[in-house]
C-alpha positions as CSV (number, residue, x, y, z in Angstrom):
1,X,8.1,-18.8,-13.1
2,X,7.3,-20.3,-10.0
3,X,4.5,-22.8,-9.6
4,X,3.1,-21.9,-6.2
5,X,-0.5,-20.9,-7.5
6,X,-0.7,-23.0,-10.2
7,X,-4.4,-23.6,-10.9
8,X,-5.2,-21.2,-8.2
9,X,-7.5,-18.4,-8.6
10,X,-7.4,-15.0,-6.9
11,X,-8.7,-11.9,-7.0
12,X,-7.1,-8.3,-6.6
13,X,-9.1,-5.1,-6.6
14,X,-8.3,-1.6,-7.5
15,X,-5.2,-3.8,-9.7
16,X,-4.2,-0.8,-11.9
17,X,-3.2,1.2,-8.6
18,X,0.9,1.2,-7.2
19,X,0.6,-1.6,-4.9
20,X,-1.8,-3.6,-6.9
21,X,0.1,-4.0,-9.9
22,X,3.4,-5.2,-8.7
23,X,1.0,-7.5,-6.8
24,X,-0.6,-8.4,-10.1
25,X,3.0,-9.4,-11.3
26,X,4.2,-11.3,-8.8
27,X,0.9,-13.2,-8.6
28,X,1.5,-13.8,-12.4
29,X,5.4,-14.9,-11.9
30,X,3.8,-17.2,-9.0
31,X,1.7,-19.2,-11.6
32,X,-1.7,-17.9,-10.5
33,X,-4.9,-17.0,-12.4
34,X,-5.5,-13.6,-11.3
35,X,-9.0,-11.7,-11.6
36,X,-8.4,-8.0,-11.6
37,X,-10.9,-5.3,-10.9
38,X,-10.3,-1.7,-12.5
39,X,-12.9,0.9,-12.4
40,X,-13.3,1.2,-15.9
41,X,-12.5,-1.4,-18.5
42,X,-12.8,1.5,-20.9
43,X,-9.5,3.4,-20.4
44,X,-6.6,1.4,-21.8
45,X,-4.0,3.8,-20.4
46,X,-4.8,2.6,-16.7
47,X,-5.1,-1.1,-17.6
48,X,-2.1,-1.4,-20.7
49,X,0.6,-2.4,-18.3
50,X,-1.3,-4.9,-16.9
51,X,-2.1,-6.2,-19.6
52,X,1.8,-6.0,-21.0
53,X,3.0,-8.1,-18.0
54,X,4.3,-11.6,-18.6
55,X,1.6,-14.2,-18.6
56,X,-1.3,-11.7,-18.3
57,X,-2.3,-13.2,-21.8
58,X,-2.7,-16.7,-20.2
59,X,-3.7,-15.8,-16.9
60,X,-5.1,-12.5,-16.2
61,X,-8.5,-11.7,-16.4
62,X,-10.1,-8.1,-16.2
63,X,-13.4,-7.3,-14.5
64,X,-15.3,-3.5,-14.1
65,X,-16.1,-3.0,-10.3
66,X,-16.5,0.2,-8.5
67,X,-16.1,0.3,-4.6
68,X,-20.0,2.2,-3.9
69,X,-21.8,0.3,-5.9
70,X,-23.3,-3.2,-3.7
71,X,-22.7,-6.3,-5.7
72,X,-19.7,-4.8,-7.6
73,X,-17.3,-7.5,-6.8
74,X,-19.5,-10.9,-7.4
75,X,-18.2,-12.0,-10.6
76,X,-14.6,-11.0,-9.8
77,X,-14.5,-13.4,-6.9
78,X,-17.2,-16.1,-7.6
79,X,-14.7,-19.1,-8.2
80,X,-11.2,-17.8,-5.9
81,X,-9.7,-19.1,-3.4
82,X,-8.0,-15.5,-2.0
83,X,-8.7,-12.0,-2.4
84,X,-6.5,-8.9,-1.6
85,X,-8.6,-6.1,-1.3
86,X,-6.0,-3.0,-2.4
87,X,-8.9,-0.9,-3.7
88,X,-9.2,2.6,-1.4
89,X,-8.9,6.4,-2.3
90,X,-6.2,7.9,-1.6
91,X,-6.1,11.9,-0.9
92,X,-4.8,14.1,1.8
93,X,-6.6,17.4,0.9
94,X,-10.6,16.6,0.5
95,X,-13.8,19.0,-0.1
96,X,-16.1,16.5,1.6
97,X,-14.1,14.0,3.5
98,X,-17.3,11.6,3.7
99,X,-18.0,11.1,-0.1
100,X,-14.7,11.8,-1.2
101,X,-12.7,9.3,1.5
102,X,-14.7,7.6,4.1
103,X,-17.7,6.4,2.2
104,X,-15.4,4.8,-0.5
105,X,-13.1,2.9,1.8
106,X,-15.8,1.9,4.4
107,X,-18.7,1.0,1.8
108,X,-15.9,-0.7,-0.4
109,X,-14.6,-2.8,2.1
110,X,-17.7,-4.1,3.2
111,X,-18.6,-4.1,-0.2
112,X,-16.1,-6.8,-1.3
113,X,-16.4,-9.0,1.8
114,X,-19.8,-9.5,1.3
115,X,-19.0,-11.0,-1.9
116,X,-16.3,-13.4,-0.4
117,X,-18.9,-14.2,2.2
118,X,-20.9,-15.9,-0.4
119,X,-18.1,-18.0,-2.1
120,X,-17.6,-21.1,-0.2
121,X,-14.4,-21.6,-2.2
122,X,-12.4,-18.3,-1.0
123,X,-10.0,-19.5,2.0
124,X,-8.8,-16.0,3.2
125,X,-9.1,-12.4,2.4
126,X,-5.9,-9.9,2.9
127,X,-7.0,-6.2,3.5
128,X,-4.5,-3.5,2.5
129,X,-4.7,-1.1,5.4
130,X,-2.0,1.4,6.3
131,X,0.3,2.8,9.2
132,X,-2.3,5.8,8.8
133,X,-4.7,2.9,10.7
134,X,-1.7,2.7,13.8
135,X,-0.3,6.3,14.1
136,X,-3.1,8.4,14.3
137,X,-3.7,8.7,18.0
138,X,-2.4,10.9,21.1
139,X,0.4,8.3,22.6
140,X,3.5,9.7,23.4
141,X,6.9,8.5,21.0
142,X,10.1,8.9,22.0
143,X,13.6,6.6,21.6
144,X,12.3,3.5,24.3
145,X,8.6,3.2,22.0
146,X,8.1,0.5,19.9
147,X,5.1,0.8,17.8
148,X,3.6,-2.7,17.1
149,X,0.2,-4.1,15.9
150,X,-1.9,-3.5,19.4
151,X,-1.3,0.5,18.3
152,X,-4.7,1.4,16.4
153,X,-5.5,5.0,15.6
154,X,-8.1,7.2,18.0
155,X,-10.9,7.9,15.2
156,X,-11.8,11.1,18.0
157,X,-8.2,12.4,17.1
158,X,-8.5,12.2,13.5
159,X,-11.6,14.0,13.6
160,X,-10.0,16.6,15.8
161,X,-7.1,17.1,13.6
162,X,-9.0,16.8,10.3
163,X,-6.8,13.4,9.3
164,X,-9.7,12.3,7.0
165,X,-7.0,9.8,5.5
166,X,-6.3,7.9,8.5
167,X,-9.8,8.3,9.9
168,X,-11.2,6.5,6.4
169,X,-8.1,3.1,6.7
170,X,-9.2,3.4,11.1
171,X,-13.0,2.7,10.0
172,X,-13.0,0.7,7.1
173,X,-10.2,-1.2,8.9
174,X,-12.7,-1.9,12.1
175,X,-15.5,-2.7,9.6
176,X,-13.5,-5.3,7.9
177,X,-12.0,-6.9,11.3
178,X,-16.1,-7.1,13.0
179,X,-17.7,-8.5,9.3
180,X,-14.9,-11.1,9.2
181,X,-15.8,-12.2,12.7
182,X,-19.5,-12.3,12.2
183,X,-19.2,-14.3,8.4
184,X,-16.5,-16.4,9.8
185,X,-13.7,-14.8,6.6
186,X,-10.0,-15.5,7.6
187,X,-8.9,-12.0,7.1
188,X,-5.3,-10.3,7.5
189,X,-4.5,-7.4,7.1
190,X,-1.0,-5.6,5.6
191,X,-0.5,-1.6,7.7
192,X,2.4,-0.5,4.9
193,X,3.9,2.9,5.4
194,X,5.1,5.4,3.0
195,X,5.3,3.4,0.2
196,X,8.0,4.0,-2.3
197,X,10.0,1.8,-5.3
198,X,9.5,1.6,-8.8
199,X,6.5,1.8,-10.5
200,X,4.4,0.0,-13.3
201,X,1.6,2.3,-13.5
202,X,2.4,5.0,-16.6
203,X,0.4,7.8,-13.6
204,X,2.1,9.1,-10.1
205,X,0.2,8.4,-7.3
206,X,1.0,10.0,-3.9
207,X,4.1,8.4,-2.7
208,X,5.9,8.6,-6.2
209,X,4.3,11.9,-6.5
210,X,6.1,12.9,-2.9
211,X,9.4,11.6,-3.6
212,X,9.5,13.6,-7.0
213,X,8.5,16.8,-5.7
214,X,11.2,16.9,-3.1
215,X,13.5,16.0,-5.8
216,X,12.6,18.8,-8.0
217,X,12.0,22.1,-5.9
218,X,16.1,22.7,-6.4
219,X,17.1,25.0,-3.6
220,X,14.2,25.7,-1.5
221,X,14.2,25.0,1.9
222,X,11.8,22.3,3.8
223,X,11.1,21.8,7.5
224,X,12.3,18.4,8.0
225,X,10.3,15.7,9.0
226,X,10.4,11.9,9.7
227,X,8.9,8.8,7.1
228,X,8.3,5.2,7.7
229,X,9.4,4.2,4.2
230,X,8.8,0.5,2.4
231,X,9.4,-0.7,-0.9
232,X,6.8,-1.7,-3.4
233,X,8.3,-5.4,-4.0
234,X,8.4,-5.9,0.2
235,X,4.5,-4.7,0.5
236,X,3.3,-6.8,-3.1
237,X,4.9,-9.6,-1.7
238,X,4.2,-9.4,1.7
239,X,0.5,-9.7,0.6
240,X,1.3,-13.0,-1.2
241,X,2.8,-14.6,2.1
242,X,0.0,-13.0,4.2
243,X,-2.8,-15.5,1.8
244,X,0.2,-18.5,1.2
245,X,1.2,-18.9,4.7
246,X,-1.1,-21.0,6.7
247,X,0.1,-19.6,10.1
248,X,-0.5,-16.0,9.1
249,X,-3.2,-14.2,11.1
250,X,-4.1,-10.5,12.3
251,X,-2.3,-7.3,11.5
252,X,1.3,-6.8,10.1
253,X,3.4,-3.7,9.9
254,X,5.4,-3.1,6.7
255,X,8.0,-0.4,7.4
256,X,11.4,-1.1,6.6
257,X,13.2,2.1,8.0
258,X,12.0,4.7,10.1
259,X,13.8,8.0,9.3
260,X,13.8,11.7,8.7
261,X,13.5,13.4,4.9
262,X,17.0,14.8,5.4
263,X,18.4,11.4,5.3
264,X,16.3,10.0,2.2
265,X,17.7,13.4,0.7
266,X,21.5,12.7,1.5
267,X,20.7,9.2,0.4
268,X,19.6,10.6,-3.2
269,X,22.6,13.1,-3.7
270,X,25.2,10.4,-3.0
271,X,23.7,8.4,-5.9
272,X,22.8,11.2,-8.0
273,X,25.3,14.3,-7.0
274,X,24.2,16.3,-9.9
275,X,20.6,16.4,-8.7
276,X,20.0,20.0,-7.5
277,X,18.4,18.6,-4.4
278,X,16.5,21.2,-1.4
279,X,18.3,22.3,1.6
280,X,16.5,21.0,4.7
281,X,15.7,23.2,7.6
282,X,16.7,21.7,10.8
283,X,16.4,23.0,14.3
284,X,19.5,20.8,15.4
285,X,22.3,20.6,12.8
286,X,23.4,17.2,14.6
287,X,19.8,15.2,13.7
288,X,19.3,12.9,16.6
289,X,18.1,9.1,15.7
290,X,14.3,8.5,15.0
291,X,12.3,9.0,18.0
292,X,10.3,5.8,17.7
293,X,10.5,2.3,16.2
294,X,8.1,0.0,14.4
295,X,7.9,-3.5,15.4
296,X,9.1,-5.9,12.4
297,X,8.3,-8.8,14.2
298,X,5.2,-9.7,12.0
299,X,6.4,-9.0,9.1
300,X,9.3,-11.2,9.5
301,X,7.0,-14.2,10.6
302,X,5.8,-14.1,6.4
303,X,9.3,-13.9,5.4
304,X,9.8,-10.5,4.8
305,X,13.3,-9.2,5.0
306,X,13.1,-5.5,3.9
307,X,15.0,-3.9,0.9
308,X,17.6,-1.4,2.1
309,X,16.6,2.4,1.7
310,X,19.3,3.2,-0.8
311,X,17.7,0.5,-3.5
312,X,14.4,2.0,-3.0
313,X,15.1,5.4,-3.9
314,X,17.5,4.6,-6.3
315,X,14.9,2.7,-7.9
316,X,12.5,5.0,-7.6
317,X,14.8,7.9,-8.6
318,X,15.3,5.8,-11.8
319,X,11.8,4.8,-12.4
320,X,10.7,8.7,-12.4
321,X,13.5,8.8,-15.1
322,X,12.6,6.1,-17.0
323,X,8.8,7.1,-17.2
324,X,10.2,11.1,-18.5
325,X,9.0,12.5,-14.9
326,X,12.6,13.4,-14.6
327,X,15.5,14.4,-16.5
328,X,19.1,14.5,-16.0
């Protein structure tokens, strides 16, 4: 165990959730006390492997918080000295995109900084945004674009092209960014892309979720299409450098490889060749290279040397295994 937040205090919300609780574990391995909010202390399925992970017994510490309800987050972080704010829906096919997306991630955010704003002991606050927060927007991309942290999604063109996800991260990342600068919070915020890697939760969410159901549709056919993957372990600990180094300030984009489906796909049949993977439907046989890159300039400046795309998805792959999601 390393001793770098010994004695320290920190909260994470929405800690039963992918990123959250390798983030939880790594704060844990780091030596640090770590308050945890969960919606429910009630459902022990969502909270068990938390609770399992080594020195949770010692130093973890659960607390009930839900993002719409003012005042939620007090008690969680009355006494830290950093909070990373993880806690956000996460759906891509919404009834009411306002109560169901927007309303959650705005209200929440703004929810939880106005608790940190009356802690005189919290030093910074790191925001989990998303690429969903960079991308949306009408810019050409081509081979010569280099997508950095001055790219910020058009909130018009979300609404245009009903991207209630990235619409919800653009907002609640613009709310965060102007109540930080009124309150005077040191805020920095993490813009991770499709997230993939092993998980500690016993549920899917949507990036696991993904990954397995293009695994397990055999021999149909899919149009291909091009992913800004990231491990887990990169993104969790990326958060802990964004509160530990001193220097660390604004926005940082966490995508480790920039690619197309067909590739993550070849990927997964040369480690698992009996996998009765999909046949991808490509328009050019010969795929050309991405048509963009993403700046990893920032991330790099917290240490950050991303895990290679063949470890992710093997480790994913045998996570989904592991946790009877797959079989063979």
């Amino acid at each position: 165990m390393s001793s770098a937040g010994a004695g320290k205090v920190v909260c994470v919300t929405g800690a039963s959730g992918y990123i959250a609780s390798w983030l939880v574990k790594l704060l844990l391995e780091r030596g640090y006390t770590v308050n945890a909010t969960v919606r429910s202390l009630n459902e022990s399925k969502k909270t068990a492997h938390l609770l399992a992970l080594d020195g949770a017994k010692e130093r973890l510490h659960l607390f009930e918080a839900n993002l719409t309800e003012e005042g939620s987050f007090d008690s969680a972080v009355d006494g830290c000295e950093g909070v990373f704010h993880t806690a956000s829906p996460v759906f891509l096919s919404v009834t009411d995109p306002k109560a169901e997306l927007i309303d959650p991630a705005v209200k929440g955010t703004l929810s939880v900084l106005r608790s940190c704003a009356k802690v005189p002991s919290i030093k910074r606050v790191v925001v989990t945004s998303s690429m969903a927060s960079v991308m949306s927007n009408r810019k050409p991309r081509n081979p010569d674009v280099v997508i950095d942290e001055t790219w910020f999604s058009d909130k018009g063109f979300c609404e245009e092209s009903k991207q209630w996800y990235a619409l919800s991260k653009t907002l609640a990342e613009e709310a965060a960014w102007n109540f930080a600068k009124e309150n005077g919070i040191d805020l920095v915020i993490l813009n991770p892309g499709f997230v993939i890697g092993p998980f500690l939760q016993p549920t899917l969410n949507l990036t696991t979720e993904a990954i397995l159901n293009l695994i397990k549709t055999g021999t149909e056919v899919f149009a291909d299409s091009i992913y800004r993957f990231v491990d887990v372990r990169d993104v969790s600990s990326a958060h802990i450098q964004a509160f530990e180094v001193p220097s660390a300030s604004g926005r940082h984009l966490l995508v480790g490889k920039v690619t197309y489906s067909s590739e993550a796909l070849n990927i997964v049949h040369k480690l698992y060749p009996t996998l009765n993977l999909p046949k991808i439907r490509c328009e050019d046989e010969k795929r050309p290279m991405p048509p963009y890159h993403i700046s990893k300039e920032k991330a790099k400046s917290l240490g950050i040397d991303f895990c290679s795309l063949e470890v992710s998805l093997m480790d994913t792959v045998e996570s989904l295994k592991e946790k009877n999601f797959l079989s063979f």
